[in-house]
N, C-alpha and C positions, 0 to 999 in steps of 0.2 A: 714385552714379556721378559721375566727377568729368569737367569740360568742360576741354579746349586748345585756344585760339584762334593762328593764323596769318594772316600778312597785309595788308591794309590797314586800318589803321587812321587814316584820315583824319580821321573823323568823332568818334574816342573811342569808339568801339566796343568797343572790349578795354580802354581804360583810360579814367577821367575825369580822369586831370591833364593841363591845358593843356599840359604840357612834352612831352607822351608823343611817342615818334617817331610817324612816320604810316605807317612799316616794321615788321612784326614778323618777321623773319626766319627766327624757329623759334619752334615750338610752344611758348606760355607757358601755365601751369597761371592758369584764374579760379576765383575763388574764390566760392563761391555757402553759406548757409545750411542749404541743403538738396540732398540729390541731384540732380541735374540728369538730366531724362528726355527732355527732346526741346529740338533748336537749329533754330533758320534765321536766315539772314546775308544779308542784303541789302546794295548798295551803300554806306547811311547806317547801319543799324543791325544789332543783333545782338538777337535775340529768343531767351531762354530761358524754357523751363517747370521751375523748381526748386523739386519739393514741391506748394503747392497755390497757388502765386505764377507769374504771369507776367514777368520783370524785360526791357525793354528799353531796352538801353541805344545811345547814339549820336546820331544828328541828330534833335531832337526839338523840337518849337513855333520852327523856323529858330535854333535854338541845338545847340552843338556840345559835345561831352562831359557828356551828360547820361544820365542815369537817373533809369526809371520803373518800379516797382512797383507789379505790375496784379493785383485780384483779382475774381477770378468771381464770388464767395461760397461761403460756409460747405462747404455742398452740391453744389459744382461741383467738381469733379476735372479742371485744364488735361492735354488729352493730347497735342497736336501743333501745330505753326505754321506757317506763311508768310509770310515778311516780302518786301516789295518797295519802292520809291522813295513813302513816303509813310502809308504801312500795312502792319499784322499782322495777314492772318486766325489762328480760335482755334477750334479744338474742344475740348467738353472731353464727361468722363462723359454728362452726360444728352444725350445727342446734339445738344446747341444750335451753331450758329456764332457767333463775336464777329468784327469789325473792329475795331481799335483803329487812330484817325487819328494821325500823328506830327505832325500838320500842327496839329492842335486840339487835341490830348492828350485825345481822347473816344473812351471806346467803346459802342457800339451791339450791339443783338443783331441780323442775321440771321435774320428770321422767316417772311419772306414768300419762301418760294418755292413756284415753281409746279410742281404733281401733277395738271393738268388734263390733258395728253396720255392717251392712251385705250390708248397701253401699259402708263404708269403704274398703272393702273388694277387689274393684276395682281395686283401686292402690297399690302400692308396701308398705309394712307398712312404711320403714324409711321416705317413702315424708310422707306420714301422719305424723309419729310422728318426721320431723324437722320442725322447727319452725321457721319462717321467720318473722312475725311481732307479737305484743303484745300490749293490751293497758286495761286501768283500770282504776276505777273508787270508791269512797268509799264501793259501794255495790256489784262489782261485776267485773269481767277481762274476757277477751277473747283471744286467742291465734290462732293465722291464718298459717295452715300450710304450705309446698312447694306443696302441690297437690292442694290446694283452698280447704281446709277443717276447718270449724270451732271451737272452744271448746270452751266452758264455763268451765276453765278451773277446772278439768282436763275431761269433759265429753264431746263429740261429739255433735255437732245440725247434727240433723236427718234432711237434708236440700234437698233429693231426687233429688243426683247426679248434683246440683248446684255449680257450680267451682267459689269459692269469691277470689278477689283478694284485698279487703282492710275490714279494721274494722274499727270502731270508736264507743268508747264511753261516752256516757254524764251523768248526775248524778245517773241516775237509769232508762237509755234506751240504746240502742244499734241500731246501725247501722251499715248493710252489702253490698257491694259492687260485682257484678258480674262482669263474663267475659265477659259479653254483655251489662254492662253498665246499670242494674236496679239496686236500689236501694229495701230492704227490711229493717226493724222495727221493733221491739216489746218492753216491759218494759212499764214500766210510762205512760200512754198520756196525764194525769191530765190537763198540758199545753198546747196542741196541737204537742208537738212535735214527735208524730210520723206519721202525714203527711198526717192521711188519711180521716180528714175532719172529724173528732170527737174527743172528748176529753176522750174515751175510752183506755182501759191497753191491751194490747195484750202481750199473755203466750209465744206465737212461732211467729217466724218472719214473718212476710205479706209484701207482695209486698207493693209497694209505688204507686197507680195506676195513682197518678196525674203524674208522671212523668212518663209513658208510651209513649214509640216513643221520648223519650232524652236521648243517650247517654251520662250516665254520666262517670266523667275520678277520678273525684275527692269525698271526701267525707269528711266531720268533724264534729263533735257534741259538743255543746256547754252542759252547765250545764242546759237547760231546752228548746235549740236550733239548729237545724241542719243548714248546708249551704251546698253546692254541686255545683260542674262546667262541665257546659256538654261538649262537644266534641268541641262545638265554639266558647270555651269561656265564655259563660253566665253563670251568678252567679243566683242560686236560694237558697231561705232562708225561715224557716218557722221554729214555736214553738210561746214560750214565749217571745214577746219583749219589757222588763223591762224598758229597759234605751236604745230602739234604736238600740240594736244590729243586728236585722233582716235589717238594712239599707233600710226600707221604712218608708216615711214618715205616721206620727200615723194620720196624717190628712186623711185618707181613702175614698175615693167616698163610698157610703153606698149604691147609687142607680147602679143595671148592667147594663153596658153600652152594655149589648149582644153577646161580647166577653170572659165574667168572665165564666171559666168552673162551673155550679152548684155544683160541688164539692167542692167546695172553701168554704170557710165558715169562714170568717171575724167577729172576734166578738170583736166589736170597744169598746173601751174608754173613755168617756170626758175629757181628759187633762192627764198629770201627774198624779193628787192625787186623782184621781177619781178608784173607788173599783167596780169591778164584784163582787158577792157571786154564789159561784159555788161550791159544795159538802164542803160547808163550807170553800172552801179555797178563800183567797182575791189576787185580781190580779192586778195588776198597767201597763199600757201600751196596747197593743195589741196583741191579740193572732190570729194569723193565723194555722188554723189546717190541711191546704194543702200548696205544696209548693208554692211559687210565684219569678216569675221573680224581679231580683234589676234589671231596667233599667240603673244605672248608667254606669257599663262598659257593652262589650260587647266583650273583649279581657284577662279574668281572666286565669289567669296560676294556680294558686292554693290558698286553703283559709283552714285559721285554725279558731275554735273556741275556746272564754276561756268562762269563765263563764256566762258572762254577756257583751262580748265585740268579736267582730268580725275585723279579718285582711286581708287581699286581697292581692297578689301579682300577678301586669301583667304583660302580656308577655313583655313587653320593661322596665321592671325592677321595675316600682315606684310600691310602696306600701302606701295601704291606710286605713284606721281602723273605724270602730262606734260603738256605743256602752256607755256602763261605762266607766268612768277615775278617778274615786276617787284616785286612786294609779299611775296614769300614765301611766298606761297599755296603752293607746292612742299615747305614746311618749309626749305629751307635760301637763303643770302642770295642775294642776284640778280646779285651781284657775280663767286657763284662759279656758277650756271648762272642767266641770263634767262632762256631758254626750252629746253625739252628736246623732241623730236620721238620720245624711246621712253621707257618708263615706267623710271622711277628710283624705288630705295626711299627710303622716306619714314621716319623714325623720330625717336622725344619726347625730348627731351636729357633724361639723369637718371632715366627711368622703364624699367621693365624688365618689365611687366606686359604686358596685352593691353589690344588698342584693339577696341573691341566695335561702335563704329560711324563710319561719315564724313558728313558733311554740308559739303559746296562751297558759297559764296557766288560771290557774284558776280567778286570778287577776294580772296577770304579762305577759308580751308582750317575746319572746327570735329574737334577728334575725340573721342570720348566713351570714359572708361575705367576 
């Protein structure tokens, strides 16, 4: 499978010549050794698994346009990653986790976590402590184990007998995913992005209750944003929407039309440059502090978040994006749309094949094809 990078490229992330723009405007083919199976993009670097090689390239021991080439050993199979401002978590086959520091160019395994809670106790300890998925964030990482058990890494959420089968996290909130398709929360809400119709902080994870009675299949968290796809397809989105990334338009009806659940709670706008004052902090766009339906598709296969920009992939393959584009993150140049407030399609110059998957950075777009 072959990787295209969009974006920001400040750091040398997408390219190591000192000359490289710090715009990539549209999708540029990387070129890697081997297949490329899994990507994550952080602010400084771009982290790929190609083959049985981890390669990160971008801001690395305080130097800029660099690449590293990381290996597990022999025996180890790299499956998935998480990069954020400093470090890559790493799962690979035998269920272990890695950190790798950008800061020291070291990596470490992940051994010590903790199976003493007394629900843990269930299952067999090794599906607790293998580790299947990983994700991170500057303030904080989570680690999802084979049983559907949590960590902050390395401590357990005390989540009583709750089987997750995905994670996601956004700048300083977290998102959990069950085997029956709720959706649960906590961290941050400052923005509205934890869903639950206020702009309150939650310590332990809470249900999601606007989304009761939708299975959801999918999940992703943007930097002050979530999105989720339920079982039919339907894309729902709520949080901070800066520059459009929630793919509704900021033009909002303000009056209930007697279908809007009262849980909802819309708190509009005047325009762009127009400021809320809310615990001191200032807000540009709209905030939605429950989820809301995008009516746009109604056939979504999967959606990533970056920071400030949102990507959709449907079932019949096109993919489509809104949000920010100062850096291209959108596929196309910023000249000709900076920010878009409804989803635009997205498409690879010169390829005519299928894009099989999307992965959001933080200002950088990855798509796998």
């Amino acid at each position: 499978m072959t990787l295209y990078y969009c974006g920001w490229n400040g750091c040398g992330q997408a390219s190591q010549s000192s000359g490289s723009s710090i715009i990539i405007r549209q999708p540029i083919k990387l070129n890697f050794d081997e297949p490329v199976i899994g990507v994550s993009c952080s602010w400084s670097t771009l982290a790929v698994v190609a083959g049985k090689s981890v390669i990160i390239m971008g801001f690395i021991e305080n130097c800029l346009n660099v690449r590293k080439e990381i290996s597990l050993g022999s025996d180890c199979q790299p499956l998935q990653l998480s990069s954020c401002l400093g470090r890559t978590l790493i799962t690979c086959s035998k269920g272990n986790c890695y950190d790798y520091n950008t800061e020291s160019n070291k990596l470490r395994e992940l051994v010590k976590f903790t199976i003493s809670e007394p629900e843990l106790e269930e299952s067999p300890s090794n599906e607790n402590s293998t580790i299947t998925k990983v994700c991170c964030s500057d303030f904080g990482s989570l680690a999802l184990s084979k049983s559907g058990k949590v960590f902050t890494i390395p401590s357990p959420l005390a989540l009583q007998s709750i089987v997750v089968t995905d994670i996601a996290c956004g700048n300083n909130h977290y998102v959990l995913l069950t085997e029956n398709g709720s959706v649960f929360t906590w961290g941050d809400g400052s923005r509205g992005q934890l869903g639950h119709g206020n702009l309150e902080s939650e310590e332990k994870p809470r249900l999601v209750e606007a989304l009761s009675g939708i299975q959801v299949l999918r999940i992703s968290a943007g930097a002050w944003h979530n999105a989720v796809v339920s079982s039919s397809g339907d894309l729902y989105t709520w949080g901070w929407g800066t520059d459009g990334q929630l793919g509704i338009d900021e033009e909002v009806e303000e009056e209930d039309d007697g279908n809007t659940p009262i849980a909802v709670k819309k708190l509009k706008m005047d325009e762009e440059v127009s400021l809320l004052q809310k615990r001191n902090e200032k807000y540009r766009g709209i905030v939605l502090a429950c989820p809301s339906p995008v009516d746009t598709f109604t056939d979504v296969n999967t959606v990533s978040c970056g920071s400030r920009h949102t990507i959709v992939l449907l079932v019949d393959g096109t993919v489509w994006g809104c949000g920010w584009n100062a850096y291209g993150q959108l596929a196309c140049p910023p000249e000709d749309c900076f920010r878009s407030i409804r989803f635009r399609q997205i498409s690879i110059p010169n390829f005519q094949g299928k894009i099989l998957s999307v992965q959001c950075g933080g200002w950088s777009s990855c798509f796998i094809v």
